[in-house]
C-alpha positions in Angstrom: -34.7 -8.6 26.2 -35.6 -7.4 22.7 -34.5 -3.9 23.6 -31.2 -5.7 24.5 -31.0 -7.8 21.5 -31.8 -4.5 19.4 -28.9 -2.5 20.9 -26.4 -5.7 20.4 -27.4 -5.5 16.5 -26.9 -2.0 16.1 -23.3 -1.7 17.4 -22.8 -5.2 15.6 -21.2 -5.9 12.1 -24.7 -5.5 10.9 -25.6 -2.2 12.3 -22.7 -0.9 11.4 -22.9 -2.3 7.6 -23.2 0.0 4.5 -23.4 -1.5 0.9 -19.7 -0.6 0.2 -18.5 -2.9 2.9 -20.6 -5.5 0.6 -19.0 -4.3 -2.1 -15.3 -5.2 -1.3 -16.8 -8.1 0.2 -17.4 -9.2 -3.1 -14.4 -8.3 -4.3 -12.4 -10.0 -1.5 -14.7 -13.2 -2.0 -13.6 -13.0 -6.0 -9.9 -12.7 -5.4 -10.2 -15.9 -3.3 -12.8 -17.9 -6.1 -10.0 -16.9 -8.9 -6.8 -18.3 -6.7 -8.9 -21.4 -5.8 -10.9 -22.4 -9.0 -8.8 -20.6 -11.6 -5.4 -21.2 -9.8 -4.4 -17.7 -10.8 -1.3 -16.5 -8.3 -3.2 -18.2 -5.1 0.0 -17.8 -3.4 -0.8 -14.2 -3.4 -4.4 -13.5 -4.0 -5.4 -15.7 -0.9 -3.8 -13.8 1.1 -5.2 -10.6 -0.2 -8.5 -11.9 -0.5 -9.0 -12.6 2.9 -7.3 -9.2 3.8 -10.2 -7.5 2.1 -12.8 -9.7 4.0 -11.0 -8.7 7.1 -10.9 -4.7 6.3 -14.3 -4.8 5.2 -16.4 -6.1 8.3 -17.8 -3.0 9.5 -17.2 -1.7 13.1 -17.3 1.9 15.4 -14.2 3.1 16.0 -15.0 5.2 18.5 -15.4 1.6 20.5 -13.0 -0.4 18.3 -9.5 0.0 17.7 -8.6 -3.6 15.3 -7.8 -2.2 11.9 -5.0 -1.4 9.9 -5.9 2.4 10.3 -6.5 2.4 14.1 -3.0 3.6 15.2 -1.6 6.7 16.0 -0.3 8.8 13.3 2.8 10.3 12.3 3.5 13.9 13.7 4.6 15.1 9.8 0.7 13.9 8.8 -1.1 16.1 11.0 -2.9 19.5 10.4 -4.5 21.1 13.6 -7.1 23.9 12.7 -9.1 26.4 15.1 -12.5 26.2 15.8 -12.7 28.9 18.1 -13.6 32.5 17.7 -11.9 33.5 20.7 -8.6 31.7 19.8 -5.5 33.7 20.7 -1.9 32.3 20.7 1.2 34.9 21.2 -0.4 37.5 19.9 -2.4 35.9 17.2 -6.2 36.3 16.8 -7.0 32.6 14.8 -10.2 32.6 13.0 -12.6 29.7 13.0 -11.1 26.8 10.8 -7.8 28.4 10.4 -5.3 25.9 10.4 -3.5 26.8 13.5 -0.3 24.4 11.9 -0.6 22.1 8.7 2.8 20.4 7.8 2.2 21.5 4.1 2.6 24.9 4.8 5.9 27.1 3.9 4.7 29.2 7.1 2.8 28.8 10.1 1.4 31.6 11.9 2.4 30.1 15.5 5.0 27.5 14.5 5.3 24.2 15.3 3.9 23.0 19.1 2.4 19.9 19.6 2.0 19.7 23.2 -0.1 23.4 22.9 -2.1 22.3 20.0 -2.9 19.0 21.5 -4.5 21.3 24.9 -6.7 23.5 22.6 -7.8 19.9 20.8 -8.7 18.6 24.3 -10.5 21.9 25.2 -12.6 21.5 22.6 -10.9 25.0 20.8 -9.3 23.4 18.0 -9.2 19.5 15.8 -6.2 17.3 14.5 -6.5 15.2 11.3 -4.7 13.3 9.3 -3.8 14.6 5.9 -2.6 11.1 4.6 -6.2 9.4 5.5 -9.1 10.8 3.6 -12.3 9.1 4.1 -14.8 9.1 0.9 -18.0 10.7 1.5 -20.1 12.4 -0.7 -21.3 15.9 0.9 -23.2 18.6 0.6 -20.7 21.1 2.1 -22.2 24.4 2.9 -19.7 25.8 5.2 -16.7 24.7 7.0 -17.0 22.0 10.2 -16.6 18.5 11.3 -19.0 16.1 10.2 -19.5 12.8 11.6 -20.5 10.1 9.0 -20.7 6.4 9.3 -19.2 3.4 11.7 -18.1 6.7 14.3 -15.9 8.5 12.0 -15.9 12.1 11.3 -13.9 14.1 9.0 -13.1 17.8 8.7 -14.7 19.6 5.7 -13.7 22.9 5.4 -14.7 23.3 1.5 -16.7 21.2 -1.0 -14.2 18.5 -2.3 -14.4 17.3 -5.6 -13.3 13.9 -5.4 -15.4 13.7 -2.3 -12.1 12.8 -0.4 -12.0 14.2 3.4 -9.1 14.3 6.2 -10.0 12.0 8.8 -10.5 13.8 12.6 -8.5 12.0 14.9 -8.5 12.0 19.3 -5.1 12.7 21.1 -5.8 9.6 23.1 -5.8 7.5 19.8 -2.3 8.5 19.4 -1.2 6.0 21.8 0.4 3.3 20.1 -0.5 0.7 22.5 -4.5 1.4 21.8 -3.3 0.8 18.6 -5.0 -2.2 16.4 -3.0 -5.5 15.8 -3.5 -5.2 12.2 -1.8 -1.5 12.5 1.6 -2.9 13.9 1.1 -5.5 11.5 0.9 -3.2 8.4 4.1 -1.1 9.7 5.6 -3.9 7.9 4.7 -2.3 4.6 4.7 1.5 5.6 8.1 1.2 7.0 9.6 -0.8 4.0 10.7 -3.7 5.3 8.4 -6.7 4.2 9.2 -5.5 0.0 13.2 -6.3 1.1 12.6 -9.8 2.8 10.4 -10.8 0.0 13.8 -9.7 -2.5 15.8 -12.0 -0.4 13.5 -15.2 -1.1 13.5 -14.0 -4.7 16.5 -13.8 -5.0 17.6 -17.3 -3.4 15.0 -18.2 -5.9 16.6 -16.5 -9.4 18.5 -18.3 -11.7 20.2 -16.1 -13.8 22.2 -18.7 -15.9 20.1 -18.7 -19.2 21.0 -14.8 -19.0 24.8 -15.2 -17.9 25.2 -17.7 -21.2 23.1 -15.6 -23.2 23.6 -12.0 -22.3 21.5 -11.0 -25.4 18.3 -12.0 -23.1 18.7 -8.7 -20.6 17.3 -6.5 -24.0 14.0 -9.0 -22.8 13.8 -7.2 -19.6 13.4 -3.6 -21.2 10.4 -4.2 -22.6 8.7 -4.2 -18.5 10.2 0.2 -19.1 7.6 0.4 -21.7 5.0 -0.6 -19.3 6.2 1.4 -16.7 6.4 4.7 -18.2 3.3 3.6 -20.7 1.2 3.6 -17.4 3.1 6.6 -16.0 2.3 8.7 -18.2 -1.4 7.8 -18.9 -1.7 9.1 -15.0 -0.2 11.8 -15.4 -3.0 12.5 -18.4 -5.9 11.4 -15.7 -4.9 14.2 -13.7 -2.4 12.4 -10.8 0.4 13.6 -9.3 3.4 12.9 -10.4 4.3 11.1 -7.0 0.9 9.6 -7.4 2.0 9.0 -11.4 5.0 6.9 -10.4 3.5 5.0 -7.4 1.0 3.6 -10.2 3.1 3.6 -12.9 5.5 1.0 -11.4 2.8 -1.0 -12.2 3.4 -1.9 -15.5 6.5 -3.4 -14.3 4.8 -7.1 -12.8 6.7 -6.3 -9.6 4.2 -6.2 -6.6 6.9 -5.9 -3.7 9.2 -2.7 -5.4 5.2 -1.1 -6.4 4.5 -1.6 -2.6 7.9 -0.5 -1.5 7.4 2.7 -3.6 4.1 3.3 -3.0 4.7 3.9 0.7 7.3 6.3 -0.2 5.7 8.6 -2.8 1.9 8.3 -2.5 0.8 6.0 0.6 -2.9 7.3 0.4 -2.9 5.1 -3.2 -0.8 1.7 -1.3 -4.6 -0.5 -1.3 -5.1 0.5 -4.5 -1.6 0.3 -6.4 -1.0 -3.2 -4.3 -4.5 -4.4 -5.5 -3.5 -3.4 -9.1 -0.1 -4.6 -9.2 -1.3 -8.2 -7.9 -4.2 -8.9 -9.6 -2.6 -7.6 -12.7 0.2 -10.1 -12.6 -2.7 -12.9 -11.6 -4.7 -12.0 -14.8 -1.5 -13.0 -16.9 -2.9 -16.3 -17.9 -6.1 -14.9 -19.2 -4.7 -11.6 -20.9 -1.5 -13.1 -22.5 -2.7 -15.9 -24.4 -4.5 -13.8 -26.9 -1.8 -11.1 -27.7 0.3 -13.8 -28.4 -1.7 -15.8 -30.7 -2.2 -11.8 -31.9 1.1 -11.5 -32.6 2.5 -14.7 -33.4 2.0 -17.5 -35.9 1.7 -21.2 -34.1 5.0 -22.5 -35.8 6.4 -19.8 -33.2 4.9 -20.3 -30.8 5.9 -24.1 -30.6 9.4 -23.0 -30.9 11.7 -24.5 -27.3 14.2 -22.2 -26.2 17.4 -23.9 -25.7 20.4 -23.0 -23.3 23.1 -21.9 -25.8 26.2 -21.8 -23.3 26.7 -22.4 -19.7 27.8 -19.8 -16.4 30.8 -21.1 -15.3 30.9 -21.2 -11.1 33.2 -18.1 -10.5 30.8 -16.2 -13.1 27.5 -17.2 -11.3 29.0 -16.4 -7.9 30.6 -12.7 -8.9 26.8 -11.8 -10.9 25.8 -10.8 -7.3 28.4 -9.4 -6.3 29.6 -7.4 -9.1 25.5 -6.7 -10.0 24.5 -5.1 -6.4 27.7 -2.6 -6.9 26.6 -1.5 -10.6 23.1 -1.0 -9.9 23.2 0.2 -6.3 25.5 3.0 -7.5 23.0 3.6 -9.9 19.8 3.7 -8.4 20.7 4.5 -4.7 17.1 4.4 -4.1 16.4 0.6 -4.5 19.4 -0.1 -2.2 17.2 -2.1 0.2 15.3 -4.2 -2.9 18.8 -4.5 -4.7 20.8 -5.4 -1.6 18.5 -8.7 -0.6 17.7 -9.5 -3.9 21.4 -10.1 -4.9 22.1 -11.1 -1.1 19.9 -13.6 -1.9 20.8 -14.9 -5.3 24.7 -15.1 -3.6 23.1 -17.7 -1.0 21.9 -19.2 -4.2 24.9 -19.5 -5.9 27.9 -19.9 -3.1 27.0 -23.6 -2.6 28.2 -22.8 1.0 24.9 -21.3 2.3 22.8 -24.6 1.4 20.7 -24.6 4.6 20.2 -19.9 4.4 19.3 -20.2 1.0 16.2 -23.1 1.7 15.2 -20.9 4.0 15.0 -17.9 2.8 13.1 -19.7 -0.6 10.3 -21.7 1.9 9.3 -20.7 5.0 11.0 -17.2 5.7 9.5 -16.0 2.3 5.8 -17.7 2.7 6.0 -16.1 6.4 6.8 -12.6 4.7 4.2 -13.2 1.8 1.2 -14.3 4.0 1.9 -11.1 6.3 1.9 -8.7 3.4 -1.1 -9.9 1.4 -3.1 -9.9 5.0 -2.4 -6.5 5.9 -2.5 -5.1 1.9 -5.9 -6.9 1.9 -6.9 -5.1 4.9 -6.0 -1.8 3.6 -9.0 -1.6 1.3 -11.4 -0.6 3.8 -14.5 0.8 1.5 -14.7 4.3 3.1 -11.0 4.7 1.8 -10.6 2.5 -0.9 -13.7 2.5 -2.8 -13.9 5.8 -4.7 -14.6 6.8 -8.4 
């Protein structure tokens, strides 16, 4: 019975625990203390919180497939490498831990085949891993191989890394999407770009952009979230980022959590827990760093002053803003035509009068749906073994 009781413990939560999983317990456990006592964005920081309590309870996933990572992985994201010494493939001798195809490569010495790949994998001649996912684990790597490490993960070290950052080794069977984890379809909600879109719509249905359509003036306001974003853009570059990894977290310094998470997953996903967590928490810390740059900056007389609405939108100028808007800066940024499209789509559901019924929608319950799904799942992306690095 003890024996029994022994075994249960160790493929438990608390067998499986290691102090970084406490860690971003704490952290989760914070984010939900500040929305709750402090009232600072709970809306968002709930959500999130809990998401970090849920990515953080440790498990083996060599048993357990319930995370936002257990899910098969794109084809363009794996690198298959030979561990053979007797590996030969049209011709071509393959040296142990020669990548026998990595998508980064301009050439590969035996092209592009899955299906033979996936036979030397299962023949125990060759691993797949995912380039995207790299596990942190500090190693002392003295030559190339696999090593396992913990809650039944292993990773493929071929050299010493210095960030300490590893592909993950994944199974052909786990590239089955229905072993797949329900927090992995959940979180192709982010990775495929569509929650950042829906949550445009509710804020656009939410916007009221006549202060700005009486004043125009007030649009110069809105430059001052460029000097943010290229302020923080360039200060990665300077820390040694990418420059796909630069913009990801330079977007940052624009308060926008949905268009960082929407261009995260485009340019740098590896960094989408960690430019989410940013992006959100910085916009929840408003209250606490604003106040004292303004009182900085500004004498009390001004800071008592009450902006007053100078002119009104007329209705045929409120109603062609989101029309005439989308055009301008959709030709203009082709990019953010999914973000721009809802977010005036939105605002013309607003504004119409015609769409009473869409437009409380879209500002309730679709967008609290939409906003509980992606804090939950961005939450759940901080798993310590890939979030919690130097």
């Amino acid at each position: 019975m003890l024996e029994t009781l022994i075994d249960y413990l160790q493929q438990s939560g608390f067998g499986q625990f290691h102090w970084t999983n406490g860690v971003m317990l704490l952290v989760g456990g914070l984010f939900i203390y500040l929305a709750i006592k402090k009232r600072y964005e709970p809306l968002l920081l709930i959500p999130i919180g809990f998401g970090i309590l849920i990515g953080n309870i440790p498990y083996d996933v060599s048993e357990l497939s319930v995370g936002v990572y257990d899910g098969p992985v794109s084809e363009t994201h794996i690198a298959y490498y030979a561990t053979s010494d007797t590996l030969q493939i049209d011709g071509h001798t393959i040296l142990p831990w020669e990548p026998l195809y990595h998508p980064e490569a301009e050439d590969n010495p035996v092209g592009h085949r899955p299906y033979l790949f996936k036979d030397f994998v299962e023949q125990g001649q060759a691993v797949m891993v995912d380039i995207q996912t790299k596990l942190y684990v500090p190693l002392d790597v003295e030559g190339p191989g696999v090593v396992e490490v913990r809650q039944g993960r292993e990773v493929l070290a071929l050299e010493a890394s210095a960030d300490d950052r590893y592909p993950s080794v994944i199974d052909p069977e786990d590239q089955d999407p229905w072993g797949s984890g329900v927090f992995w379809m959940l979180f192709r909600g982010i990775e495929w770009g569509f929650y950042p879109p829906l949550i445009f719509l509710g804020i656009g249905a939410l916007t009221d952009f006549g202060p700005l359509l009486g004043n125009p003036r007030m649009i110069l306001l809105g430059a001052a979230a460029q000097i943010g974003i290229f302020g923080a853009f360039a200060m990665a570059l300077l820390f040694g980022f990418t420059p796909m990894e630069a913009g990801s977290i330079g977007i940052i310094g624009g308060a926008d959590g949905p268009t960082a998470i929407f261009l995260s997953a485009k340019l740098a996903p590896d960094l989408l827990g960690a430019v989410a967590l940013s992006a959100y928490s910085y916009m929840a810390m408003v209250p606490i760093i604003q106040p004292p740059i303004m009182r900085l900056m500004t004498s009390k007389k001004e800071r008592l002053i009450r902006m007053e609405q100078t002119a009104e939108a007329s209705r045929p100028m409120r109603i062609l803003f989101p029309i005439i808007g989308f055009l301008l800066t959709a030709f203009i940024a082709t990019g953010a035509l999914p973000l721009l499209g809802m977010f005036f789509f939105g605002n013309l559901l607003r504004e119409s009068l015609v769409t009473e019924r869409l437009a409380k929608t879209a500002t309730t319950s679709f967008v609290d749906i939409v906003t509980i799904l992606l804090g939950i799942t961005v939450g759940a992306k901080t798993q310590a073994i890939n979030f919690l690095t130097p």
